[in-house]
N, C-alpha and C positions, 0 to 999 in steps of 0.2 A: 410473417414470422410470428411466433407465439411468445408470450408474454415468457417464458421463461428464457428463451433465446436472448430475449432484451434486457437480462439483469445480470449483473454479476454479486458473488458471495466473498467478503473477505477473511483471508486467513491470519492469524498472527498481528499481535500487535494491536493498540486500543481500540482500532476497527473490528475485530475478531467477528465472526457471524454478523455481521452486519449484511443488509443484501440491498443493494442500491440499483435503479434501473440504468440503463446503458443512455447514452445521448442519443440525437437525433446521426452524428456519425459513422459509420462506419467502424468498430473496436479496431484497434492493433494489435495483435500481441508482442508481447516486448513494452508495452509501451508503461511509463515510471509517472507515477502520481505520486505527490509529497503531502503529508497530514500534519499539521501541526498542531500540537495543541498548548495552548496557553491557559495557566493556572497562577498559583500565587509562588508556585516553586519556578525551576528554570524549565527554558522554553525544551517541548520533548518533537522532534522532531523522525516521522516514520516515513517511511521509502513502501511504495507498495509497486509489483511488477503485471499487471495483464498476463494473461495466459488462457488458451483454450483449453478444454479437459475434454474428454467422453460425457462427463457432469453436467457440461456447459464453463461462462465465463467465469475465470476469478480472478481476484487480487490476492497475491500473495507477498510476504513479508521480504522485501529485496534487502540483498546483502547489503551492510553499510559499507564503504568505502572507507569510514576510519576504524583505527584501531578502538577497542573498550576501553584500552587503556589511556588514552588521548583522544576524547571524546571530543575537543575543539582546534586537536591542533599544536593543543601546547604542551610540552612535558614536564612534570612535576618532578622535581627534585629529591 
């Protein structure tokens, strides 16, 4: 396999172009990596989904699961 086979590129979200090599694994597609990132505001938490292209591999920006408006769950008054 050539070295670009072995990498994927991400899309969307504070990964954006970033381009990381693949593991010693086998990729999935479907398969959901979580990012977190911690700073001195609240914790930001990104969903990325695998996917094969024509391209080759990426990560791209998976749907959240919660609403924008109830970012934890709870609803605001």
């Amino acid at each position: 396999m050539s070295d670009e086979t072995r990498c994927v590129r991400f899309f969307g979200g504070p990964l954006d172009g970033r381009v990381q090599e693949l593991g010693d694994t086998e990729p999935v597609p479907g398969a959901v990596i979580k990012h977190i990132h911690l700073h001195d505001g609240p914790k930001i938490e990104t969903r990325y989904e695998l996917g094969l292209t024509e391209d080759g591999w990426e990560y791209r920006v998976a749907a959240s699961s919660r609403s924008e408006a109830e970012p934890d769950g709870i609803r605001e008054s």
